[in-house]
C-alpha positions as CSV (number, residue, x, y, z in Angstrom):
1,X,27.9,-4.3,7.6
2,X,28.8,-7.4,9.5
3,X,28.1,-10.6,8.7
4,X,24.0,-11.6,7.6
5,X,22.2,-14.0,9.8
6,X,20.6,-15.9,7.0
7,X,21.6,-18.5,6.2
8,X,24.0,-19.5,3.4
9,X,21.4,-20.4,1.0
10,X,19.1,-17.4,1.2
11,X,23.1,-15.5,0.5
12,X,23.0,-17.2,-2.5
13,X,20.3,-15.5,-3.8
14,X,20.8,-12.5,-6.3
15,X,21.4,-9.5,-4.0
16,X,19.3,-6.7,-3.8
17,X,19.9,-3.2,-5.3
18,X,18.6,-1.6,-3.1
19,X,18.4,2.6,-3.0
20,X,18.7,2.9,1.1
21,X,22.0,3.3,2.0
22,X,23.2,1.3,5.1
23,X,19.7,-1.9,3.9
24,X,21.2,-5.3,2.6
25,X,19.3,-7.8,1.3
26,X,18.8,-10.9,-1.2
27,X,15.5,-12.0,-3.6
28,X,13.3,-14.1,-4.9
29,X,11.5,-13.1,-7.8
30,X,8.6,-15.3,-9.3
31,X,5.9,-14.4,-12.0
32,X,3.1,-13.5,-8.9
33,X,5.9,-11.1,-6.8
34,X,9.2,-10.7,-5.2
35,X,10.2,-11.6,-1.9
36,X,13.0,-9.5,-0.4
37,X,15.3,-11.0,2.7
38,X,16.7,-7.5,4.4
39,X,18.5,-6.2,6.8
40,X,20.5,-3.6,8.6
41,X,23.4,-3.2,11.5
42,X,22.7,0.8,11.0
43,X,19.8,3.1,12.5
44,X,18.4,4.4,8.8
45,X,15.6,5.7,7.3
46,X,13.3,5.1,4.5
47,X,11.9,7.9,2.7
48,X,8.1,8.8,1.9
49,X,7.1,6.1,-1.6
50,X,4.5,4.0,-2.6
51,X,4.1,0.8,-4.8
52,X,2.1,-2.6,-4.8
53,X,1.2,-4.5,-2.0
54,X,3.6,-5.4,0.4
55,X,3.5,-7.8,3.6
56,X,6.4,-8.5,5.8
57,X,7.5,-10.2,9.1
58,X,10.3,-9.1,11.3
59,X,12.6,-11.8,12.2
60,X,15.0,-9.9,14.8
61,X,15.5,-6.2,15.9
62,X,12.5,-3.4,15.3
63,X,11.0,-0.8,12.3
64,X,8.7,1.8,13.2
65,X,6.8,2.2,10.2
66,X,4.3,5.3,9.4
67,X,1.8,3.9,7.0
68,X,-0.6,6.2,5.5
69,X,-1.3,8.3,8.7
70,X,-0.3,6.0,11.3
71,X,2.8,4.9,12.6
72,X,3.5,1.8,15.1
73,X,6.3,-0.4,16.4
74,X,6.9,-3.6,14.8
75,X,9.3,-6.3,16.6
76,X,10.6,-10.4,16.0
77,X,7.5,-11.8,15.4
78,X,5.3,-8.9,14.2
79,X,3.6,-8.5,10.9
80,X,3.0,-5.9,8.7
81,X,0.8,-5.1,5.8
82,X,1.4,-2.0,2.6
83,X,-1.6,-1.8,0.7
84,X,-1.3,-0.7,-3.0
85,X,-0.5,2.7,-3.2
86,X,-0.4,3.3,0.4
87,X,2.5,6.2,1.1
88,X,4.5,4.9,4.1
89,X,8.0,5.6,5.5
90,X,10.6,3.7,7.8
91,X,12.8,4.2,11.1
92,X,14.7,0.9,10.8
93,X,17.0,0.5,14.2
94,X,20.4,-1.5,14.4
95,X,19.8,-5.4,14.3
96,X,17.2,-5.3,12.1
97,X,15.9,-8.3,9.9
98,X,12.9,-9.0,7.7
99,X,11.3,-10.7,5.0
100,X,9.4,-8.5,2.7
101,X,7.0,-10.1,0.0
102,X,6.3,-7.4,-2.3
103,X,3.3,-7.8,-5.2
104,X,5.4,-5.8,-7.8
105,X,7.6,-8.7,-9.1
106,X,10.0,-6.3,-10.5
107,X,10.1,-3.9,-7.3
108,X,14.0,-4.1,-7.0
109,X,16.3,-5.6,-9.1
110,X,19.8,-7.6,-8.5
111,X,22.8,-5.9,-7.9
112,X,24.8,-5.4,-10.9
113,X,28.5,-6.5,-10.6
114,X,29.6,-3.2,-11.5
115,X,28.8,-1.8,-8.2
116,X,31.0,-3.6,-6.6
């Protein structure tokens, strides 16, 4: 993956574990959620799951997410809305880059130093 567009700071958060092969990204976990800075230089997908609440905004590049039954387009600017339990899936193109704040405060956890 090249080089992340956030900035230096957000870097210096923990980074993500995170199960999608191809995603990178950092958080910021508090007692009322987690809030996950992501991206991706790959076209990738995101399998069928569920879990808590989840809003996001797209910063740069585009996901076409499937939520529950229907599936749209989001772009830079464009906001999105998981609610609980809601199956959804994801078609995350090149260039892409987000920030996720998920209700489940322990949704993903930091990368462990033995992965890398």
């Amino acid at each position: 993956m090249s080089s992340s567009n956030f900035p230096a700071f957000v870097q210096s958060l923990p980074e993500a574990d995170l199960p999608f092969a191809g995603l990178r990204g950092w958080l910021l976990t508090s007692e009322s959620g987690q809030i996950l800075f992501n991206e991706s230089d790959v076209e990738m997908s995101v399998p069928e799951h569920s879990h808590g609440d989840q809003w996001g905004v797209v910063i740069d590049g585009k996901i076409e997410l499937t939520i529950g039954t229907r599936t749209r387009t989001y772009s830079r600017g464009d906001t999105y809305f998981i609610p609980d339990g809601t199956v959804h899936r994801a078609r995350i193109h090149p260039g892409f880059r987000a920030i996720d704040y998920f209700a489940d405060r322990d949704r993903y956890h930091p990368l462990s130093h033995d992965h890398e």
